[in-house]
Structure formats: C-alpha cells, structure tokens
C-alpha positions as CSV (number, residue, x, y, z in Angstrom):
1,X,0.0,0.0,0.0
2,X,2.7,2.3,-0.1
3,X,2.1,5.8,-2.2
4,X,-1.3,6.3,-0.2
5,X,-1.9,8.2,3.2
6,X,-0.9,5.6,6.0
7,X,-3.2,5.2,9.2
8,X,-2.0,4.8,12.4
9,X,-1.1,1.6,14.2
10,X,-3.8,0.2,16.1
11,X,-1.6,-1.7,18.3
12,X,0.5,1.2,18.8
13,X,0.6,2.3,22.5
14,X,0.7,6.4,23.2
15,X,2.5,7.9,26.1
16,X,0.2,11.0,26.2
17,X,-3.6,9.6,25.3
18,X,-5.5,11.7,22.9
19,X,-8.7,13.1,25.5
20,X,-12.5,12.6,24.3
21,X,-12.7,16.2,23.2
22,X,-10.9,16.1,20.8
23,X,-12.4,13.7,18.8
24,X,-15.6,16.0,19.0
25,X,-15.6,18.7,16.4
26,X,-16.5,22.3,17.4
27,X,-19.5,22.5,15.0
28,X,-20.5,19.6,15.9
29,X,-24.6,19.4,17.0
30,X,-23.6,17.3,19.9
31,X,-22.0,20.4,21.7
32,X,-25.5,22.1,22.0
33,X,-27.6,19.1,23.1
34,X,-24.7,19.5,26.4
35,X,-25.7,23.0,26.9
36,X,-28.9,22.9,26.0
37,X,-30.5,19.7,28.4
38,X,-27.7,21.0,31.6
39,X,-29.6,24.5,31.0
40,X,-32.8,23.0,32.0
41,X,-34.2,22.4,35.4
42,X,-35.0,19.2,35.2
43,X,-36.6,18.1,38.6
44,X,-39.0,21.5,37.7
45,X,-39.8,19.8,33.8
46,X,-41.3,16.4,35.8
47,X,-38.1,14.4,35.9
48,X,-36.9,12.5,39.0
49,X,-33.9,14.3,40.2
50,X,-33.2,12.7,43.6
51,X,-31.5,8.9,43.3
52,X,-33.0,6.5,45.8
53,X,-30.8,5.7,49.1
54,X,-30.6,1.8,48.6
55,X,-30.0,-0.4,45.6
56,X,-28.1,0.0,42.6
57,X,-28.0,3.9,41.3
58,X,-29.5,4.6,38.4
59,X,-28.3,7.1,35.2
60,X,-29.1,10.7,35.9
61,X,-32.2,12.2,33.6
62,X,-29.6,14.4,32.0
63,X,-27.8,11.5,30.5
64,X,-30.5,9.9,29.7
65,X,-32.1,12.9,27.7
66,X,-29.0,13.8,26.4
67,X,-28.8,10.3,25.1
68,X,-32.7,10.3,23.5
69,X,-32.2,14.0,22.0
70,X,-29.0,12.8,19.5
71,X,-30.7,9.6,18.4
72,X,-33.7,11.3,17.1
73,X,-31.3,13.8,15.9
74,X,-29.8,11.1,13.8
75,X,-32.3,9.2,13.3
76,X,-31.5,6.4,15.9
77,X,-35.2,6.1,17.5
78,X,-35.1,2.3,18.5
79,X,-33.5,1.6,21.8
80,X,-31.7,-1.4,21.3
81,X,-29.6,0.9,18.6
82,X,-29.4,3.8,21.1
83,X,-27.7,0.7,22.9
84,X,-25.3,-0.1,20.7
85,X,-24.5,3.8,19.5
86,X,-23.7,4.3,22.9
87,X,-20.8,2.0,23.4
88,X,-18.9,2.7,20.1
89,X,-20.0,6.3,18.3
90,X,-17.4,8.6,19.5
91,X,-19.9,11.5,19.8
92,X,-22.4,9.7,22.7
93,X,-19.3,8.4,24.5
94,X,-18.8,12.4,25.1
95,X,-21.9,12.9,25.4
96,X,-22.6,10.5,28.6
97,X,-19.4,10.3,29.8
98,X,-18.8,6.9,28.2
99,X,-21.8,5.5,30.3
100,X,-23.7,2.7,27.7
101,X,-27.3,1.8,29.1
102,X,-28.8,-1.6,28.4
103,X,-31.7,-0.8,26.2
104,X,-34.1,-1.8,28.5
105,X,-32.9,1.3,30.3
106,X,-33.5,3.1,27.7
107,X,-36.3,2.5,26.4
108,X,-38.2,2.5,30.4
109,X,-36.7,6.6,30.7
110,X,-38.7,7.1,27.8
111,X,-42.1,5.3,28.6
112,X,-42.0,7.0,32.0
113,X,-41.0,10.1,31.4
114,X,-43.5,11.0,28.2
115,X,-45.1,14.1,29.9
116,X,-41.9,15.5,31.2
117,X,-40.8,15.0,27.3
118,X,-43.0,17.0,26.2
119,X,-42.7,19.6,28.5
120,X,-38.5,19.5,27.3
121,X,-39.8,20.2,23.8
122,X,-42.4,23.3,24.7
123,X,-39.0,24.5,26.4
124,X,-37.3,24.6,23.6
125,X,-39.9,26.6,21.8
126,X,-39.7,28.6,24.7
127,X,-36.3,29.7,24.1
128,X,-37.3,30.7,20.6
129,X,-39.6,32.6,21.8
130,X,-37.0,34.5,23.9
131,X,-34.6,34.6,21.5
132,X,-37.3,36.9,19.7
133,X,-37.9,34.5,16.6
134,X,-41.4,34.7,16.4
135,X,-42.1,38.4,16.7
136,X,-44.4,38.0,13.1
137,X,-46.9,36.0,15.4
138,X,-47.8,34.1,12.1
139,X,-48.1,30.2,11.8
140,X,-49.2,27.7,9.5
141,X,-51.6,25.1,10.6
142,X,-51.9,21.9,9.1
143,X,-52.1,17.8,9.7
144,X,-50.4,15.4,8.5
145,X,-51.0,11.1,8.9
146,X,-48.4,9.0,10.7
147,X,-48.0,5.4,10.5
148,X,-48.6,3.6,13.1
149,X,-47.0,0.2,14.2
150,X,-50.6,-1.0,13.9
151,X,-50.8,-3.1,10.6
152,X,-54.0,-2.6,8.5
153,X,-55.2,-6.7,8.7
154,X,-55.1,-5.7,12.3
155,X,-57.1,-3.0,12.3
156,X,-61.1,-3.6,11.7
157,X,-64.0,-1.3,10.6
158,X,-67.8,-2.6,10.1
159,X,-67.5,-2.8,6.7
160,X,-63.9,-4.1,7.1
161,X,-65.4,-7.3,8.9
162,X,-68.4,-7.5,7.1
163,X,-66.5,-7.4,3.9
164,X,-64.1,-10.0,5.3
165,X,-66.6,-12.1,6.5
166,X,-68.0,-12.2,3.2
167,X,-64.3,-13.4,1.5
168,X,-64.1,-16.2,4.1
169,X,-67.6,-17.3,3.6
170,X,-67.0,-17.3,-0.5
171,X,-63.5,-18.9,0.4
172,X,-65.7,-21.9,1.9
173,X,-68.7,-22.3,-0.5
174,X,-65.7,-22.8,-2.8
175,X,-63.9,-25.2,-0.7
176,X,-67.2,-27.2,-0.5
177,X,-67.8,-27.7,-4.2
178,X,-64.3,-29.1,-4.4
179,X,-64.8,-31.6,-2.2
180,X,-68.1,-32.5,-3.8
181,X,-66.3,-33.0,-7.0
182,X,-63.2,-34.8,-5.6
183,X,-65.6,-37.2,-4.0
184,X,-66.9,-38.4,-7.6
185,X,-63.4,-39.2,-8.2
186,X,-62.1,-42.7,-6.7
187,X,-58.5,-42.2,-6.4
188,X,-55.9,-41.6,-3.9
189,X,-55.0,-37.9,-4.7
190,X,-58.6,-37.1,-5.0
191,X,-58.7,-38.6,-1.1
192,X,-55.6,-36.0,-0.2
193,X,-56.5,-33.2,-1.6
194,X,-60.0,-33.5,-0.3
195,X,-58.3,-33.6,3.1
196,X,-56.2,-30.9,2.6
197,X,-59.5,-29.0,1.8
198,X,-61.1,-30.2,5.0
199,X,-58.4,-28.8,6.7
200,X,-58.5,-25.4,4.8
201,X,-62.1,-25.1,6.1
202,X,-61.4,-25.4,9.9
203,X,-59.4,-22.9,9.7
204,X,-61.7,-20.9,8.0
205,X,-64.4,-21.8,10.8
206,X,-61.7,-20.9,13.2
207,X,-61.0,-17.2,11.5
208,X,-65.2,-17.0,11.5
209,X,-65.0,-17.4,15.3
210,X,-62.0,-14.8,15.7
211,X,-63.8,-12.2,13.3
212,X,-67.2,-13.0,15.7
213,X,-65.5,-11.9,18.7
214,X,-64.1,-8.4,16.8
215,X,-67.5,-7.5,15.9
216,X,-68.6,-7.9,19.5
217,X,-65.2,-5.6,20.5
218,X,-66.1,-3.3,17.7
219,X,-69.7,-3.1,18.4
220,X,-68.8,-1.8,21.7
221,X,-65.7,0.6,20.8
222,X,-67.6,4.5,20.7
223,X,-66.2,4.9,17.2
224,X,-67.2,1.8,15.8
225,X,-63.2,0.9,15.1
226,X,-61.0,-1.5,16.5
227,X,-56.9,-2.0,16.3
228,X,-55.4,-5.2,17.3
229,X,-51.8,-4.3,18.0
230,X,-52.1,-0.8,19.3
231,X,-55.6,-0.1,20.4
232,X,-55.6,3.7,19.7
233,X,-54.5,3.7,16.2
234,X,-57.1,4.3,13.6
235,X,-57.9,3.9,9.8
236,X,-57.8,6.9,8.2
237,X,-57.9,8.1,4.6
238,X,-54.8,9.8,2.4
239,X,-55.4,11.8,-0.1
240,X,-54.8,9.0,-2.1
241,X,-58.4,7.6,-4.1
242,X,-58.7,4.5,-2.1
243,X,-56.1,4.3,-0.3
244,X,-55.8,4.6,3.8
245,X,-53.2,3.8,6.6
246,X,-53.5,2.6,10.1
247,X,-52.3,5.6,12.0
248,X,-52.3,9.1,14.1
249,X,-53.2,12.5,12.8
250,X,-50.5,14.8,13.8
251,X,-51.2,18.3,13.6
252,X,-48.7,21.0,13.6
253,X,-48.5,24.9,13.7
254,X,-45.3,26.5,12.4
255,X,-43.6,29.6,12.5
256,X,-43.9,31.5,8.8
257,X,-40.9,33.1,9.1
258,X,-38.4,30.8,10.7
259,X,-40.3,27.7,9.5
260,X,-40.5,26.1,13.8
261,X,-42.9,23.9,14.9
262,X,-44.4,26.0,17.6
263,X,-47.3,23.8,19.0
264,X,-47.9,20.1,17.9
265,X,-50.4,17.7,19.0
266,X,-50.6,14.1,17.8
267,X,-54.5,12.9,17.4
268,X,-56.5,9.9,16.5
269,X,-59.2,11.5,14.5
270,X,-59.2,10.8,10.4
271,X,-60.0,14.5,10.1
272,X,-59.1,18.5,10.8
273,X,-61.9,19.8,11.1
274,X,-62.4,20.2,14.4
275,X,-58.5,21.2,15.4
276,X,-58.6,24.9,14.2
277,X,-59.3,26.9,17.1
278,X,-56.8,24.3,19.5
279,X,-53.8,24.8,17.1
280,X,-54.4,28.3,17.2
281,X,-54.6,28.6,20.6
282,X,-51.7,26.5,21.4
283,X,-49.6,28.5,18.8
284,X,-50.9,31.7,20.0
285,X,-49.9,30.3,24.1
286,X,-46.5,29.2,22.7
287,X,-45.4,32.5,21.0
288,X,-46.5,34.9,23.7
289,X,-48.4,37.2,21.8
290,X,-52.2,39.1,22.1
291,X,-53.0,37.8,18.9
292,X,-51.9,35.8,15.9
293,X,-52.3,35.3,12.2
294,X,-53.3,31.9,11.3
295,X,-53.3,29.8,8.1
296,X,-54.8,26.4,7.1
297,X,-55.9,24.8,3.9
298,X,-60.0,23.4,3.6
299,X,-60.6,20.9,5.6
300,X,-60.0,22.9,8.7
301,X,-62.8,25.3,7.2
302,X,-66.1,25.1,10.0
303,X,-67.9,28.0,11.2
304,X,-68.1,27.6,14.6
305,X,-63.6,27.1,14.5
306,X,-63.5,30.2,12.8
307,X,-65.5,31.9,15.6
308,X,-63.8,30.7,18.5
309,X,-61.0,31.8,16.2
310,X,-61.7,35.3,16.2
311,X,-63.1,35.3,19.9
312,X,-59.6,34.5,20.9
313,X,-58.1,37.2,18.7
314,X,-56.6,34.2,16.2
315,X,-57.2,36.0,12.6
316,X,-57.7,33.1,10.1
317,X,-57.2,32.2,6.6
318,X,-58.5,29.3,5.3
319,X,-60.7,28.8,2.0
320,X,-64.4,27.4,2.6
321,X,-64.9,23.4,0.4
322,X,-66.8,23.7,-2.7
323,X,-69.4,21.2,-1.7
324,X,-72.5,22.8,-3.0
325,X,-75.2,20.0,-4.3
326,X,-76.6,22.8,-6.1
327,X,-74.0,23.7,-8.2
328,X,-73.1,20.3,-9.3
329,X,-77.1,19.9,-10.5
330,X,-76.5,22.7,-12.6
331,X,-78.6,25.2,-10.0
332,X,-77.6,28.4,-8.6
333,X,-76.0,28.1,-5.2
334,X,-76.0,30.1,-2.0
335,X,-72.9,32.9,-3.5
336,X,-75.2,33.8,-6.3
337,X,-77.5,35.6,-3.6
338,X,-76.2,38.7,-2.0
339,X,-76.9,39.3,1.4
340,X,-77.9,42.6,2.6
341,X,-77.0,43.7,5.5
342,X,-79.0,46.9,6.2
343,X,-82.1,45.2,5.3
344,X,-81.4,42.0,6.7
345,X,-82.3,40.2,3.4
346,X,-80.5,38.1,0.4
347,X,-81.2,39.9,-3.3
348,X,-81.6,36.6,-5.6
349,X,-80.1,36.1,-9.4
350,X,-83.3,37.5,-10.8
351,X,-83.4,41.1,-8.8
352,X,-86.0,39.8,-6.2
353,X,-85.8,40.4,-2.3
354,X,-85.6,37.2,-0.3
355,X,-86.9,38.4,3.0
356,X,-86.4,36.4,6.9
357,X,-89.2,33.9,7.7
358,X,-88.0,32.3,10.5
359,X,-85.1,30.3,12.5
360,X,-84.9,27.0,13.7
361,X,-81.9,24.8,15.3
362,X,-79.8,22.7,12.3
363,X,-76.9,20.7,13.7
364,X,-76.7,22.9,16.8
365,X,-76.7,25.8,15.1
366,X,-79.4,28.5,14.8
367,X,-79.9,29.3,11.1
368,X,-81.9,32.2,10.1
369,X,-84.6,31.1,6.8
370,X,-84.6,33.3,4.1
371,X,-87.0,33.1,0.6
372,X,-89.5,35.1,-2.0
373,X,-92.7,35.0,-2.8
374,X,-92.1,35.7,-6.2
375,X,-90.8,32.1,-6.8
376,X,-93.6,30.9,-8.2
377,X,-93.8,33.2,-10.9
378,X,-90.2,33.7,-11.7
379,X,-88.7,33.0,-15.4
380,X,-85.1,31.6,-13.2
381,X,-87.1,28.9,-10.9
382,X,-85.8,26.0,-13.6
383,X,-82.1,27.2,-12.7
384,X,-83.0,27.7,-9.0
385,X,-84.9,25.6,-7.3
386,X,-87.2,22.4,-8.3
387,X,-89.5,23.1,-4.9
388,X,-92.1,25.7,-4.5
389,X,-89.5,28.4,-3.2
390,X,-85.9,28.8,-3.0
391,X,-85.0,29.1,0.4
392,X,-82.1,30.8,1.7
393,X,-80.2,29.4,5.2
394,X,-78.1,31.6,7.1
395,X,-76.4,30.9,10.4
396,X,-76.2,33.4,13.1
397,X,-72.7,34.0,13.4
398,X,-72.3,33.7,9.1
399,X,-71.0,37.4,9.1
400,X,-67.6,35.2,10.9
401,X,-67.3,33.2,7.5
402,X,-67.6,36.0,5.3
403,X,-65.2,37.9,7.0
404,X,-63.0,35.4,6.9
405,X,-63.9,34.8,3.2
406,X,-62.6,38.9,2.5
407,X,-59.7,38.4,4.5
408,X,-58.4,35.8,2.1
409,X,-59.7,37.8,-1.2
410,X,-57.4,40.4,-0.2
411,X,-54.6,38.0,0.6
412,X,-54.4,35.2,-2.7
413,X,-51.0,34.4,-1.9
414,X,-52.0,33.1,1.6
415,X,-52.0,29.3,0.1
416,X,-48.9,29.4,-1.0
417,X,-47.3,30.9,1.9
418,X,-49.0,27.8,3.8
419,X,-47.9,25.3,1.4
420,X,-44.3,26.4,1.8
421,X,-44.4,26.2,5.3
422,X,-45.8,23.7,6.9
423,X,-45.6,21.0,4.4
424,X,-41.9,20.9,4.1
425,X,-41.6,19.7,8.0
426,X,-44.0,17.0,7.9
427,X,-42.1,15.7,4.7
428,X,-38.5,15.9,6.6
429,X,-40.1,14.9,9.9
430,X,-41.2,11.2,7.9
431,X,-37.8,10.7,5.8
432,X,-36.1,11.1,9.3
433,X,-38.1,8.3,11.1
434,X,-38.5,5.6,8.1
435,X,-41.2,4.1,6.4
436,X,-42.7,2.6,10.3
437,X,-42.9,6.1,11.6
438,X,-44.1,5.8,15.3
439,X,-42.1,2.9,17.2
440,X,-44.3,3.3,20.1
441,X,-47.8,2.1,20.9
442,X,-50.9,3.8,22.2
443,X,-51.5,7.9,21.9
444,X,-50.0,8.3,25.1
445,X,-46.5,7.0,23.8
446,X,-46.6,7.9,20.7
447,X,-47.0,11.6,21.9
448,X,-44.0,11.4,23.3
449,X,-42.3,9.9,20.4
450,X,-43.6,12.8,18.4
451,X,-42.2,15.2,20.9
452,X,-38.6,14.0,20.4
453,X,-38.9,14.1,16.6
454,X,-40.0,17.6,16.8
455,X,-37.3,18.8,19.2
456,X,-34.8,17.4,17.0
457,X,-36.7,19.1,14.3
458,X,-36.5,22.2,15.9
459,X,-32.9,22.2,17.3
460,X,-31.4,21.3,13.5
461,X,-33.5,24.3,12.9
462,X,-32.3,26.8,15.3
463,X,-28.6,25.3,14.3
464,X,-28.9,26.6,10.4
465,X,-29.8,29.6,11.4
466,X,-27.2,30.2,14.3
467,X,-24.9,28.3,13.7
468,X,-23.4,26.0,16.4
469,X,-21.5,28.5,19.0
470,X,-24.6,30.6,18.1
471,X,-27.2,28.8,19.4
472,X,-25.1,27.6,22.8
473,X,-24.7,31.5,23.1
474,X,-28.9,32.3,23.3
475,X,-29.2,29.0,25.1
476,X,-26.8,30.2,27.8
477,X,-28.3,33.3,27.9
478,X,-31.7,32.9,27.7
C-alpha cells in the first residue's frame, strides 16, 4: 500500500492519550444538546432528580435525555440501537461520559417520562420565543397522517369485517364444491386433496370465530373501530383515491418566518376539522403574543372554529370546500345571492328580495330562513330551485365566514405561503423516522415519540440559522 496516506497503528501504545474532546468537532450538534439539556431544570420539567438511598443507582435524567435528544437527531429512534450507538460512536461516549445503558434502560426513561418530554420540547420553543424568533406572530396550521406500528389486517371497521366475513364465507362455499367433486373421483389424490380442503375449512371456521369476537369488540368501541396491535390507532384516509393507513393525525402549527414547529399535538381522529381553534390557541400560548395570524388549507374550514378563532383574537385564513349540491345539479347556489346587511335580506339572481321567515336549530346551530314570494312566478325557478321556493339558510354567526372569506380575497398568496411552510416539515419529519414512523404504541407513547422528533426538528432548525456556538450562546443566555 505504499504511495497512499498511511493510518495509524492500532496496536501502537501512546504515552500521552489523545482526551475525548478532541475527537468532538467544534461544529458539531452534539455540543448544544450538552448546553442545552444541563440548562434546564430538570426536577421542575417532571423528571426525578433525587437517586433513591438503597439499591443500585440509576443514570441521571440528563444523560438519559441527552442520550434520547441525538438519536432522534440522527435518526436512531429504537432503543436497542441507542444501545449499541452508545458503546462505540465517539460522539455519545462524550456525550454520557462513556456510560452505555442496556436498552431496556432506555427505552423504560422514555415510557416513563412521556409528559416531562413533552414539556423538554415546549422548552425549547420557549427559548425561541425568547430569542425573539417569532415576533411576526404568524403560523401555519396543518395535519399530517403517521403510520402507526398497527398493521392494517389488524385494524377492523364494520365494513372491514363484514367485507371480510364475506371473503371467508365465499372462500368456503368454494372449498365445499371441491370436495363435492373430488368425491366423484375414486382415487388416492382425489382422497388427499379432499383432506387438505377439510383442513382449509377449519381454519376458515376458526377465522369465522375470531372475526365474531371483533365484531362484539367493535360493536362496543364508541367509534365503531378497533386495532389489534395498538388499540388507539385508527384507519384513516390519504389523499390517495382508495387508499388509507392505520395511523395518528399529527397536527402541527409553524412559525412562517423561521419555519418552527411552535405547537404540535398528535391525534387519533381521520379529520381536521375540528383542530382549528386548538392549534391556534396553542400557537398563539406558545409565541406569547395578544394575537396571531393563522393559516390552514380546507378541511380545517367550520364555522363555529373560525368563531372561537376570532373570539380568541386568532385572525384566520382558510378557504371554505366547494361542496355545494346545487351547483353540481346545474342550480344556482348560495354565493349567487347577495346578502344585505341593512335590510337583513338576500337579493336573488333575478333582482327579487328574499326576505327572513323564520329560525330553527340545524346541527346545533341557529340558522336564520330566508326566501320570496315571487318564486312561483319567476322566469329563473328552472335554474333555481325544483321546490315551490328557493329558500335561503343563514347561520347566526355567518358574518364570521364572510369575513373570513374577505380576508383571504385580499390575501391570494396566503396558500402558497402555507404550502411552503408547513408542508416541508411533515415531509423531513417522515424521511427522518422511516417508512414505520411511530415505534411506540398507544396515543400516550406515541406523543412522546412525536415530541422527540419535533425537538430534533427544531434544534437542527435553530442550528442553520445560528450556527453552532450561536445557538449555545442564546441557550446560555436565555
């Protein structure tokens, strides 16, 4: 090998070892998870400080967070790895002082500590917020579906088991006939295979019996859902045609300006629409500020969000669905009647008033009933209506929508900004932890889970902005 660079003996003593530090680069990421986890108080977050006066001492919390914080940094989530990083990657050995935990160690800090976590990652947006990073007080709201370790033969709906049921049933009948035929025939394969078919239908029976007992859990679930292998993961659509996962919705808030998850919350429901108004107050908690601009795409878009929106000083942006049955029969639909304030009334396509009749309760809301009397003789009732009026709903607190409608008139770029935003985290947030995304079972653990990932999210964040020595320097004196 001569001509090339020569390493270094390995079986050549030293005098004067080499010390740990010095393997560590400056730059190196590994320098601010020190700073940043001994800046925090610790027994204050939820963690258990004081070491027990018998038995075998344990690993402080620090080490053990320090140890959680760079695996999910690089992508080292499982704990038997954390295990095995610990004891030969020249970076932990700094980090812990060269202790290596068994990964049953491990991965108990992190089931028992969940909440205190959590709190770890809300500390870190905490210093953000000191460090004066959101002072725009504008976030992007959006959710995203996460895999969970939940497989989707494991996971049954009613027309999951029905339809399954059906399959096994069809699977039988068919079985049957074989057998029926194969007895006709008088020969010694006819006599195996027909008892290799008898033994395909027991097992059949013996699915039957299984899938019995999951309706009866399903039946009594409150969401009509079960999941075999964690029991809080649900099916949920993508945006896919036909396809689906087994999974969690995370949902997510980030900064517009610095692009840092300020709030997060991992969920179990298939949909946003409910989540407006909590995102945007958790956002609006987690920067500090009075009030907040807030963006989200359509399927966050219901009235009564928007409202408690606006109560809580959250100014949203979102675009309302196109889901008018009207329109697609070819009919006008409710934005081709103008409301008037003044007179409390909607001016239809053909110049008539549309006056108020009367309210009644829809859905829990109040709507206000609006409609002519000149229906009946109007040359436009083909294109309007095919009852005896066209009548006009209107909910109490509509005036909410169509400001919120104005608002986003005036701003068309708003879609884009979100788009740009949020989108790109929840796409580097699942290349970093694989195609399985959650490791964890149950809402509980997999919150937790989520936490780390955004932490690490939001510390490789803070370190392209700042730099290395940067961020220990707001860290230190935050």
């Amino acid at each position: 090998m001569s001509g090339f660079i020569k390493g270094a003996d390995r079986n050549q003593t030293t005098m004067f070892p080499e010390s740990l530090d010095d393997y560590v680069a400056e730059e190196s990421a590994v320098r601010v998870i020190d700073v940043f986890v001994d800046e925090l108080d610790l027994e204050l977050l939820g963690f258990k400080t004081i070491h027990a006066d018998t038995g075998r001492p344990g690993y402080h919390p620090a080490t053990m967070l320090k140890l959680f914080i760079y695996g999910y940094m690089n992508r080292v989530q499982s704990s038997h790895r954390l295990e095995k990083e610990a004891g030969r990657n020249i970076e932990l050995m700094w980090l812990t002082g060269r202790l290596a935990p068994d990964f049953k160690t491990i991965a108990d800090f992190r089931k028992d500590n969940g909440q205190a976590i959590q709190k770890v990652c809300r500390q870190f947006v905490m210093l953000c917020r000191k460090a004066n990073l959101f002072k725009d007080a504008f976030v992007a709201i959006d959710g995203s579906k996460f895999k969970a370790m939940n497989n989707r033969d494991r996971n049954f709906t009613k027309a999951k088991l029905k339809r399954r049921l059906h399959q096994v049933d069809e699977s039988i009948a068919r079985y049957l006939l074989e057998m029926e035929s194969l007895d006709r025939q008088e020969s010694e394969l006819a006599d195996d295979k027909s008892q290799r078919l008898s033994e395909k239908i027991e097992i059949l029976k013996g699915e039957i019996k299984k899938l019995k007992k999951h309706e009866a859990a399903l039946l009594a679930a409150p969401d009509q859902q079960i999941s075999l292998t964690d029991p809080d993961a649900r099916s949920m659509a993508t945006s896919g045609r036909g396809s689906g996962m087994v999974g969690y919705n995370v949902q997510a808030a980030v900064d517009t300006e610095n692009h840092l998850i300020v709030a997060h919350e991992v969920t179990n429901l298939g949909h946003d629409r409910t989540q407006l108004a909590n995102m945007g107050e958790q956002a609006k908690e987690a920067i500090g500020a009075d009030a907040i601009d807030a963006v989200a795409d359509r399927g966050y878009f219901k009235g009564e969000e928007i409202k408690a929106c606006e109560d809580s000083n959250i100014t949203t942006y979102l675009p309302k669905p196109n889901t008018s049955n009207n329109r697609a029969k070819g009919l006008f639909d409710k934005r081709d009647f103008l409301y008037q304030p003044a007179e409390d009334e909607y001016v239809c396509p053909a110049g008539e008033r549309a006056i108020y009749r009367s309210t009644r309760e829809e859905s829990g809301k109040q709507i206000r009933r609006y409609w002519s009397s000149a229906c009946s003789i109007c040359s436009l009732k083909p294109t309007c209506t095919s009852g005896k009026e066209r009548r006009i709903g209107r909910w109490e607190h509509e005036d909410v929508i169509e400001r919120a409608q104005a608002r986003l008139d005036q701003r068309p770029d708003m879609m884009r900004i979100r788009r740009q935003t949020v989108e790109h985290p929840f796409g580097t947030l699942k290349a970093w932890m694989g195609p399985q995304h959650f490791k964890m079972k149950t809402l509980k653990h997999v919150s937790t889970e989520m936490s780390l990932n955004v932490l690490a999210y939001n510390l490789k964040r803070m370190i392209s902005l700042f730099g290395v020595h940067g961020l220990i320097q707001k860290i230190q004196t935050a």
